[in-house]
C-alpha positions as a Python dict, from the first residue, in 0.01 Angstrom:
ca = {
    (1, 'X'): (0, 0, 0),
    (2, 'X'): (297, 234, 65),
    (3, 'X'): (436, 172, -266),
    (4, 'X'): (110, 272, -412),
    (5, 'X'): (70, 591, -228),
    (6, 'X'): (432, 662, -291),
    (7, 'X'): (358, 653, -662),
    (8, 'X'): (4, 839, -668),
    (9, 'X'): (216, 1124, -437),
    (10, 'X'): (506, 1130, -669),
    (11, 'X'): (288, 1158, -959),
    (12, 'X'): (60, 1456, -807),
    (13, 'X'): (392, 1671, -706),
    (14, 'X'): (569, 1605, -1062),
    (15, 'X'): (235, 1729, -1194),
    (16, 'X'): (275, 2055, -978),
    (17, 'X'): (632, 2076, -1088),
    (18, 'X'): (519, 2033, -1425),
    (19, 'X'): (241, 2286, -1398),
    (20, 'X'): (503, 2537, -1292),
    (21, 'X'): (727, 2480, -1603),
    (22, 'X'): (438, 2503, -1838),
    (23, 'X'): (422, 2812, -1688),
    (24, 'X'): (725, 2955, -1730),
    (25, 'X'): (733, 2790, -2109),
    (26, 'X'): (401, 2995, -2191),
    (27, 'X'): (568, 3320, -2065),
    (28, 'X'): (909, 3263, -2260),
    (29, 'X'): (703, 3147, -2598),
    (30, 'X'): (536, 3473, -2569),
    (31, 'X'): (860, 3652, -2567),
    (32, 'X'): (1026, 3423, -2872),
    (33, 'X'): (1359, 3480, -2817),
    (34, 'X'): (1690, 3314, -2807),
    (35, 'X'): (1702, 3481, -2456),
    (36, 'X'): (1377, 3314, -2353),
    (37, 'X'): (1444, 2977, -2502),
    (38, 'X'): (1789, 2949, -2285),
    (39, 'X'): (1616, 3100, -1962),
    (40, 'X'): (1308, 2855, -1989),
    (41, 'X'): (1583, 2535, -2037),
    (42, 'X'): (1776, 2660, -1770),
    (43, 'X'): (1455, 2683, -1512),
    (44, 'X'): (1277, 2360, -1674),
    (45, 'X'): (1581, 2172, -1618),
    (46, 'X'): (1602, 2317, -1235),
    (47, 'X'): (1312, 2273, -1137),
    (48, 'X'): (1275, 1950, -1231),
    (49, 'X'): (1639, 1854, -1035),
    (50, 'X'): (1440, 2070, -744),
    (51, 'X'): (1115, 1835, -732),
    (52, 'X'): (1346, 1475, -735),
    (53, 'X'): (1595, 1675, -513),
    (54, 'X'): (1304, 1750, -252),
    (55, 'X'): (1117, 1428, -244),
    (56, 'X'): (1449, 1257, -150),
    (57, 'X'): (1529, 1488, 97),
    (58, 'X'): (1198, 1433, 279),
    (59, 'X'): (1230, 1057, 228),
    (60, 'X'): (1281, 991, 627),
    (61, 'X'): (1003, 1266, 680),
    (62, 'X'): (699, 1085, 460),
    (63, 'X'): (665, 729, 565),
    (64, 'X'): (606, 621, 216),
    (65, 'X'): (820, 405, -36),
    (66, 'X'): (1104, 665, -186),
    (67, 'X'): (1186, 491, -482),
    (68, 'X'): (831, 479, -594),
    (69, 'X'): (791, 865, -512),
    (70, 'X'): (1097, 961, -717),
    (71, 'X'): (968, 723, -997),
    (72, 'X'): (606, 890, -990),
    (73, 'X'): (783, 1182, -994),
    (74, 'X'): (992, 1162, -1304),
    (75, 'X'): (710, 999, -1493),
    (76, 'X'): (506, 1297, -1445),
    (77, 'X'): (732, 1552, -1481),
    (78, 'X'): (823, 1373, -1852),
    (79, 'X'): (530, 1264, -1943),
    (80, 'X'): (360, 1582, -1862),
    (81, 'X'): (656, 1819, -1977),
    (82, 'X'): (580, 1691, -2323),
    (83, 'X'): (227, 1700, -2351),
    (84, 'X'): (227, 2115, -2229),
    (85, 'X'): (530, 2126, -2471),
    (86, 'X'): (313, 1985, -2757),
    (87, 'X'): (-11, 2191, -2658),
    (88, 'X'): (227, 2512, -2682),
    (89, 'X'): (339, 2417, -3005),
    (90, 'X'): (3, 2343, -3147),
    (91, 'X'): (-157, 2708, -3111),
    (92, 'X'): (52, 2844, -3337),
}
């Protein structure tokens, strides 16, 4: 049961970190320039080190499974990274 609340958890705060680099992607778009592009890599690929970084730092804090948090985590943040990516690209 821990392993599945691990994963649901993981999945639901990739999602947040996801939601957060849409975000910032929808912002730099807007602005369409080589400027933009480099900031929104360079805060993409931070905050997603930030969300794995933080759910193994409270691994002895939550008293669910850590490997299946980080997993859920990176799944979402992928998976969902490239379905806002796609979306962003499609309305133009």
């Amino acid at each position: 049961m821990k392993i599945v609340l691990g994963l649901i958890v993981g999945l639901l705060w990739g999602a947040a970190a996801s939601a957060v680099i849409s975000l910032i992607g929808k912002k730099c778009a807007a602005a369409n320039t080589p400027e933009a592009i480099t900031a929104y890599a360079r805060a993409s690929s931070l905050i997603g080190l930030a969300a794995v970084l933080i759910v193994f730092l409270v691994r002895n804090i939550i008293p669910l499974n850590t490997l299946a948090m980080i997993m859920g985590t990176a799944v979402s943040l992928s998976s969902l990274s490239i379905i806002f990516a796609l979306k962003i690209s499609s309305r133009k």
